[in-house]
C-alpha positions, 0 to 999 in steps of 0.5 A, spaced: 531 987 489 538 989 492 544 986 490 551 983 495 557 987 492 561 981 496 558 975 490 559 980 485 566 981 486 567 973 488 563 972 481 568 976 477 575 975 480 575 967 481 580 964 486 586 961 483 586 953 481 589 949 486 595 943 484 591 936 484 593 932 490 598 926 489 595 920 489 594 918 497 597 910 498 592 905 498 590 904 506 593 912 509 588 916 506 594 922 506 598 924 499 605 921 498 611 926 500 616 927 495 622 925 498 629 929 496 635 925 492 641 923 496 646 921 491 652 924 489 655 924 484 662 928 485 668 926 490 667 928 497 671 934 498 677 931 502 678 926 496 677 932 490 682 937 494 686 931 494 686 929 486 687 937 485 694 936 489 695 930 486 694 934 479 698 940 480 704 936 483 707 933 477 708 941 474 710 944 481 715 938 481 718 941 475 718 948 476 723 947 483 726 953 483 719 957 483 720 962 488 711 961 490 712 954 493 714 954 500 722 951 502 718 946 506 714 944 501 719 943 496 723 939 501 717 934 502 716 933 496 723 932 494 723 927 500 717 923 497 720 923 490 727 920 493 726 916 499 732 913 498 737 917 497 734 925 499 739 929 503 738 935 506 743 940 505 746 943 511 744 951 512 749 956 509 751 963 510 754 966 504 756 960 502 759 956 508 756 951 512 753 953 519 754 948 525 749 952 528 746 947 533 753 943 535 755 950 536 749 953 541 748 946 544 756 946 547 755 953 549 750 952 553 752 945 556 756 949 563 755 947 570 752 953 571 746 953 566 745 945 565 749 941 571 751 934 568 747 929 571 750 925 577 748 918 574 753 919 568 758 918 573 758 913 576 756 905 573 752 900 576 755 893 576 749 889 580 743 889 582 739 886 588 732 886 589 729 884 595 723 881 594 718 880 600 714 872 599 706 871 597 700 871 600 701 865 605 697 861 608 698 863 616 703 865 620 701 860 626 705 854 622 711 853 617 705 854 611 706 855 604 703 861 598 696 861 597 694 861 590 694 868 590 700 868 592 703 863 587 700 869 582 703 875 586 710 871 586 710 869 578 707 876 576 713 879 579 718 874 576 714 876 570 715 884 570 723 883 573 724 880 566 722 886 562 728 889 565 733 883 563 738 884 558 740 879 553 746 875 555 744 877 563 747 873 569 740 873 574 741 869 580 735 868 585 736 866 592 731 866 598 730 864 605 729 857 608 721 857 609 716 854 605 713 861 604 719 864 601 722 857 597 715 856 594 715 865 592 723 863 590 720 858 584 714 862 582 719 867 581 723 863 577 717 861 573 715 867 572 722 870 569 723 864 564 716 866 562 717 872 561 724 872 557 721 867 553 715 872 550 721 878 549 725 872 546 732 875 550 737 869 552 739 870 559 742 865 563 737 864 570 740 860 577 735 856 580 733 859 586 737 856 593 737 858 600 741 862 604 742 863 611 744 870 610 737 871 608 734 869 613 727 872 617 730 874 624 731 869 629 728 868 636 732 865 641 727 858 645 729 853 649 730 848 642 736 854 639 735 859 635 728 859 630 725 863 625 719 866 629 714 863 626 717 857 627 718 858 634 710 859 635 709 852 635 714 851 642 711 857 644 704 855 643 705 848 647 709 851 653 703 857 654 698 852 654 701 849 660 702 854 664 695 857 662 692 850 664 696 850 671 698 856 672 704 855 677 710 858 677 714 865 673 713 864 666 721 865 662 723 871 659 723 868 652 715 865 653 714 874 655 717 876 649 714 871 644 707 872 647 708 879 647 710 879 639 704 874 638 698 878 642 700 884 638 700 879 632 693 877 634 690 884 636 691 887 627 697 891 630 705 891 627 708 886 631 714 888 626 714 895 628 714 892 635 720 889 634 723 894 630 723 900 636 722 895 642 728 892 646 727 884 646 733 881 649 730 873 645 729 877 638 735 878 634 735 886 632 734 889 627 741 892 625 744 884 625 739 883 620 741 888 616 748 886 617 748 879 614 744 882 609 750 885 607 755 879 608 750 875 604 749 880 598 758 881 598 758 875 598 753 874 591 757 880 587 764 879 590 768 877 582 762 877 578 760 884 574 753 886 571 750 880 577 741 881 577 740 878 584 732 876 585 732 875 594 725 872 596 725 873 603 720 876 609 717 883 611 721 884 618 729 884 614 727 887 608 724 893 613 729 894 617 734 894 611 729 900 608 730 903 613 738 903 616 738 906 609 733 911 609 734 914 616 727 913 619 721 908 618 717 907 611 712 901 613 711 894 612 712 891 605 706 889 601 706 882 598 711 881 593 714 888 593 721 890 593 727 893 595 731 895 589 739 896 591 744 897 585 751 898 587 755 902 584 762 900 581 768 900 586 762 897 591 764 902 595 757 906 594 749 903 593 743 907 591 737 904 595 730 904 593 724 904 596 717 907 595 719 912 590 725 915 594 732 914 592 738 913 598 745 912 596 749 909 602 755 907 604 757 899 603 760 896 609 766 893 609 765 885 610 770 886 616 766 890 619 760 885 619 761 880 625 756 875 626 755 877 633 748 874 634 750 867 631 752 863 637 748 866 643 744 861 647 
């Protein structure tokens, strides 16, 4: 019978024995793996390079003079050493002291190279912000701040008070309506608020109204009014002539209804008032005028004066732009108008929406009150 050289050199030459499988857990029916060991013994590597320093520190300390340790190691380690008293030596040259630095800066500080700035020059001796009133309630009537308002006007009393300095003298002053008197207190709130968590001693006015800082005025039947307070006469007098409709309605009623309808329609009645003649509204140059008389008359014999003014948009814009030469838009809520008048009051910087005007302060002789008194 043949035979199967295939199991004959199987039978000679076994397979190699197999290592006996773990154990598997109860319930898997699949060996246990064997799970590498985490622990470590030594330091991590930032920790031993930090000993080894620490270890070759004390002899690198004794041998100072060793020409192999850098200059700026040997300075750092002699800084930490003396906190106290370490002084480093000036930079020699053959001996002698260098003043190199003094040197090179005085050298290089020329008119040509680097021009000496044009705010060392001069000293600012008060500052005047033009703050418009909150959020009111409505234009219709003589409303007060909603309570956003009342925020917007204590949030910006809080920020003015970052920039007061101890012993500062800030005096806040505002229109005589309900919405630019209620802004005033907030403002002054907001102030004291603030100096209180910066722990500055200042001393804060109450705030009180000045006719200077008036919003414009109208010219009705009743005298001169604010134009919000002259809707209401406007309003009753338009509603009998719309409900009789007999004869010319006066100029007056014209104009305001006018103002008031673009108002109602989402325009700028400001900018109407603005660049529109109006022979009842008080212009924009008479606005900027008293604004003027009033702020002389704030500074006038008390240096280093902050004056925070809660007014209205329509003056405050027209003061921005008699300085700036052109028209810079409507005031937000509680924006500002920052004005700082240099010493001699015969200069100001004006600021607005990122730019700087410097201007010429008229005298107070050139500021008739032409407007008062008109019929």
């Amino acid at each position: 019978m043949a035979t199967d050289p295939v199991r004959e050199d199987r039978a000679s030459h076994p397979a190699p024995a197999r290592p006996a499988a773990a154990a598997p857990p109860p319930g898997t029916g699949r060996p246990a793996a064997s799970l590498p060991r985490t622990e470590r013994p030594d330091a991590p590597l930032y920790l031993a390079s930090y000993l080894r320093r620490q270890a070759s520190a004390a002899p690198a300390e004794a041998a100072d003079a060793d020409s192999t340790t850098p200059l700026y190691l040997r300075r750092f380690r002699d800084r930490r050493a003396h906190p106290d008293g370490f002084e480093a030596p000036p930079p020699l040259w053959n001996g002698e002291a260098l003043d190199v630095t003094p040197a090179w800066a005085e050298v290089t500080r020329t008119k040509e190279i680097v021009p000496p700035s044009a705010a060392a020059t001069h000293r600012i001796t008060a500052q005047i912000h033009l703050v418009r009133h909150g959020e009111t309630q409505g234009y219709s009537t003589e409303s007060g701040l909603t309570p956003l308002g009342s925020w917007q006007a204590h949030r910006r009393g809080f920020d003015l008070s970052k920039g007061v300095r101890d012993g500062e003298h800030v005096r806040i002053v505002c229109a005589d309506t309900n919405r630019a008197r209620q802004t005033a207190e907030h403002l002054h709130r907001g102030l004291l608020d603030g100096l209180e968590l910066w722990r500055r001693d200042a001393k804060i006015e109450e705030p009180r109204p000045m006719a200077e800082f008036r919003n414009f005025q109208v010219a009705t039947p009743e005298g001169l009014r604010d134009v919000t307070s002259a809707f209401r006469i406007y309003h009753a007098v338009m509603e009998r002539y719309e409900r009789v409709a007999l004869g010319d309605r006066p100029m007056w009623l014209v104009e305001l209804d006018r103002f008031w309808n673009v108002q109602q329609g989402g325009a700028d009645p400001i900018h109407l008032w603005m660049t529109i003649p109006m022979l009842h509204f008080e212009p924009p140059a008479s606005c900027v005028r008293r604004f003027w008389a009033g702020l002389q008359r704030l500074v006038s014999g008390v240096a280093g004066t902050r004056i925070v003014c809660a007014t209205h948009s329509g003056p405050i814009r027209a003061f921005a732009a008699w300085a700036a030469g052109y028209d810079p838009g409507e005031p937000y809520n509680t924006e500002e108008v920052l004005v700082k008048l240099k010493e001699g009051g015969q200069e100001a910087l004006v600021a607005y929406r990122n730019r700087v005007q410097e201007v010429q302060v008229p005298p107070l002789a050139d500021l008739p009150d032409w407007w008062e008194g008109i019929p």
